[in-house]
C-alpha positions in Angstrom: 356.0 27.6 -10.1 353.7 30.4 -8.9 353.2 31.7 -11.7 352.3 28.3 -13.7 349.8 27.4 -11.2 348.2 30.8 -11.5 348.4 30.2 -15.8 346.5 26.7 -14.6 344.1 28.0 -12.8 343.1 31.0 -15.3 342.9 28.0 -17.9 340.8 25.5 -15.5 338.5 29.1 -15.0 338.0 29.8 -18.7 336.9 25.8 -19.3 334.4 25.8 -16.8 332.7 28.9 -17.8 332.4 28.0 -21.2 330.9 24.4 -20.3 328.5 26.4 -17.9 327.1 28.3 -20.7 327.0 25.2 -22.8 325.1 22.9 -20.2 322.5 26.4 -19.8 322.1 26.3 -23.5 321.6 22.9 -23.7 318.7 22.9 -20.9 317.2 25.8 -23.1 317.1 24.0 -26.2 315.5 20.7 -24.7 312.9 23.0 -22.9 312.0 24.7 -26.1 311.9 21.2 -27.7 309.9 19.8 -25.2 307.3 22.8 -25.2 307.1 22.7 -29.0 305.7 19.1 -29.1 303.6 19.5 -26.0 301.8 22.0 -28.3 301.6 20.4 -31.6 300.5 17.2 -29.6 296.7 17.8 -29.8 297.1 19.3 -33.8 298.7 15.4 -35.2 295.4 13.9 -36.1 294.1 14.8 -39.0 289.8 15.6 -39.5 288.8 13.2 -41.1 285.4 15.4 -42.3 282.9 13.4 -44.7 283.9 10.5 -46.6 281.8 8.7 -49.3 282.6 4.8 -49.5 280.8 3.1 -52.3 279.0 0.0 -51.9 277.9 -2.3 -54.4 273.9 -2.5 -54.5 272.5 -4.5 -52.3 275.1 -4.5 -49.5 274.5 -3.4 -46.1 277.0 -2.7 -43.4 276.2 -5.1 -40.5 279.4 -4.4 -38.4 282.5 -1.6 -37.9 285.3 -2.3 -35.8 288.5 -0.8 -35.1 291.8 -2.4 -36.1 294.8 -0.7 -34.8 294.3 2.5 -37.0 291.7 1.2 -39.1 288.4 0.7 -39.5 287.0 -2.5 -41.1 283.4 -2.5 -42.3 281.4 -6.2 -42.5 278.5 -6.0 -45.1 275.9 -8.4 -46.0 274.8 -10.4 -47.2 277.5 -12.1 -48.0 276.6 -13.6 -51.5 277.0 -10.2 -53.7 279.0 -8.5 -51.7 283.0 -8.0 -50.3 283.1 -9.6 -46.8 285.7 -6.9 -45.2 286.2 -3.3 -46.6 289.4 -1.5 -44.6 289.9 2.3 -44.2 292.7 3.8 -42.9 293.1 6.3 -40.1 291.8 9.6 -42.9 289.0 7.3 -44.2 290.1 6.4 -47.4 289.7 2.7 -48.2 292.7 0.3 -48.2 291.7 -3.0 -49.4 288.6 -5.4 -50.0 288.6 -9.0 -48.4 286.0 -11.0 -50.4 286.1 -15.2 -48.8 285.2 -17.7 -51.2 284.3 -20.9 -49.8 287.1 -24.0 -50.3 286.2 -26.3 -53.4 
């Protein structure tokens, strides 16, 4: 019986210096993890540089406010031109909002 609990214990050794090394690896990998998007945090956003939006003649914009990740521009005067122009987070324009009034 001596010699099975010393077999045991040899086996109960082995298993819990294996799932040593694989809880120290683990730590390692999440630690690496965690350091690579702490430094690719700031790098996300893309520039946005200079963007060109056409207007038609005659329109002005008379307000910019932000939306979530957008921008939406209000031009006037309201006769000849869109109501709402919204860009996106790099600038480009998403969609025209023109109100037409009820008949």
């Amino acid at each position: 019986m001596a010699e099975r609990l010393d077999g045991n214990l040899a086996t109960l050794k082995a298993v819990v210096i294996v799932m040593g090394i694989l809880i120290i690896i683990g730590f390692a990998v999440v630690v690496v993890e965690i350091t690579r998007r702490v430094a690719t945090l700031g790098s996300t956003a893309a520039a946005v540089g200079t963007r060109t939006i056409n207007l038609p003649s005659g329109c002005t914009v008379a307000q910019i406010a932000g939306v979530g990740d957008r921008l939406v521009l209000r031009l006037e005067p309201a006769a000849s031109c869109p109501d709402l122009i919204y860009l996106d987070a790099s600038g480009r324009e998403v969609g025209r909002v023109e109100l037409a009034p009820a008949p």
